[in-house]
N, C-alpha and C positions, 0 to 999 in steps of 0.2 A: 765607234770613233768616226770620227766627219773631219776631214782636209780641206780644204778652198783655197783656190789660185786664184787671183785679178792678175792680170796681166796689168803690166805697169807703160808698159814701149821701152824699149835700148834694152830688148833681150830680160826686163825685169818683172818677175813676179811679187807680189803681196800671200804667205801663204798665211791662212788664219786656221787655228786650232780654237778647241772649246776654253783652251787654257793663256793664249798669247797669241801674237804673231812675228812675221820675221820678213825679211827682206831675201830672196833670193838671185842673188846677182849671175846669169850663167856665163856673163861676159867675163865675170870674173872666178867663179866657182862653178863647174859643170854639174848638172842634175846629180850624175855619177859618184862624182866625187861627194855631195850631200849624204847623198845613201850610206857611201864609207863611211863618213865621218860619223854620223846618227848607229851604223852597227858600233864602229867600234864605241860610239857611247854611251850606248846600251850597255856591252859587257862592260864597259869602263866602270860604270856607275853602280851595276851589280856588286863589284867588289867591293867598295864601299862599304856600301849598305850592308854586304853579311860580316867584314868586321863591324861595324859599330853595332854590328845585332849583338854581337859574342864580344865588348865592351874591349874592341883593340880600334887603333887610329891605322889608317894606310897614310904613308909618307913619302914626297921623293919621287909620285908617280908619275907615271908617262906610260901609253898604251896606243901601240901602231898597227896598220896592218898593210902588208905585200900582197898583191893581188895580180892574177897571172889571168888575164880575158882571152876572150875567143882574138884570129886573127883577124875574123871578118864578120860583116853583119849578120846576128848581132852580135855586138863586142859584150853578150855577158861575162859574168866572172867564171871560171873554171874551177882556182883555186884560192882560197884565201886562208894566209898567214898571219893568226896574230900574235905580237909580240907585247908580255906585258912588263914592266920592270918595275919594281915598287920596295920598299924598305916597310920592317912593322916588326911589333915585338912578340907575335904568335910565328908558332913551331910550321916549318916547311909543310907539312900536311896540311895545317889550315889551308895554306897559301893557294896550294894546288886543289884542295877540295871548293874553294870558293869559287873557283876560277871554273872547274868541271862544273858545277852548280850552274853558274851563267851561261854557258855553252852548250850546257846539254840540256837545261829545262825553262829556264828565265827569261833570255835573250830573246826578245820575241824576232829583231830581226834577223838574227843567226842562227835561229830557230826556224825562219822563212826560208833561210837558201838551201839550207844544209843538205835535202834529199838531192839534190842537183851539183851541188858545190860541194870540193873536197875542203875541207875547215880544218887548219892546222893550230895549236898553241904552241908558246915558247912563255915559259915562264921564267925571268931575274931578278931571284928576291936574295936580300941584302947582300946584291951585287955575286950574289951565284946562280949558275941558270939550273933549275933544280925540272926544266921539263923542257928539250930540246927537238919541235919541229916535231911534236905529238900531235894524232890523228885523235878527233873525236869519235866519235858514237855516233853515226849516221845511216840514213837510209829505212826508216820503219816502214813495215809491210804495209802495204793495205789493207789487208783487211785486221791489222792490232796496232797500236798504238803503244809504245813504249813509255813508261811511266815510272822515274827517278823523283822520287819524293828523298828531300834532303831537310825538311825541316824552315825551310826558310819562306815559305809561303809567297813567293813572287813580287821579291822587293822591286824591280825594275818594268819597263815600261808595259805597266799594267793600262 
C-alpha cells in the first residue's frame, strides 16, 4: 500500500491512495482525529460485511469511540472505547461474534494499536447492550502470533 501527501498551504493536504483521493483539512479535522475516524471505520465496515456474508442486513447503525491519551507529549492514545449500536434480525451471538471477528483479526487499524493500547467494546443491539466496556485479546508474544480464524477471510481493509 502507498499513501501521498501534497501539501496544499492553509494547513491542507491532497492525500492520494492507489484507489481515490481526499482533501485533508487539519484546520478543520486534526491528523488525529482522521486516524479515529478511519479505526473506527475499519471495524465499522467489518460488521457489515460479515452480516451480508451470512445473508442478514445491519440497520440503525452508528459506531463511536472514547479515547483516553497521554497528558503530555506524546498525546498517544492509552485507551480506546468503542461503542457500537446497531439493530438486525440475527440472534445476539452473531452480533457479538462479528464484532470480536473485527477486533481481534480484521481491523487492520485496531489490529496496529492494540499491543500498546487498551481496546475496549460495548455492544447495543436492538437497543440492548448485550457487551458492556469489554476488554479484547491483546498483547501477542514475540516470538508467536496469535491466530483466530473465524471463517470470514478478511472482509475489511485489506
Amino acid at each position: 500500500m502507498e499513501v501521498k501527501l501534497e501539501y496544499l498551504g492553509d494547513k491542507k493536504f491532497e492525500a492520494k491512495t492507489s484507489k481515490s483521493s481526499f482533501i485533508l483539512d487539519c484546520k478543520e479535522i486534526t491528523p488525529v482525529e482522521y486516524f479515529a475516524s478511519g479505526m473506527i471505520g475499519c471495524t465499522g465496515i467489518d460488521l457489515v460485511m460479515f452480516a451480508q456474508k451470512d445473508g442478514y442486513e445491519v440497520r440503525d447503525y452508528s459506531v463511536k469511540a472514547e479515547i483516553v491519551r497521554n497528558e503530555g507529549v506524546p498525546y498517544k492514545f492509552n485507551e480506546v472505547h468503542i461503542i457500537y449500536n446497531f439493530k438486525g434480525d440475527f440472534e445476539e451471538i452473531k452480533a457479538k461474534r462479528y464484532i470480536l471477528a473485527s477486533l481481534e483479526s480484521y481491523c487492520t487499524t485496531v489490529n496496529s494499536i492494540r499491543d500498546g493500547v487498551k481496546v475496549f467494546y460495548t455492544i447495543i443491539y436492538n437497543d440492548k447492550t448485550i457487551a458492556n466496556k469489554e476488554a479484547i485479546f491483546s498483547g501477542y508474544s514475540q516470538n508467536k502470533e496469535a491466530v483466530i480464524e473465524d471463517g470470514f477471510g478478511g472482509a475489511c481493509c485489506s
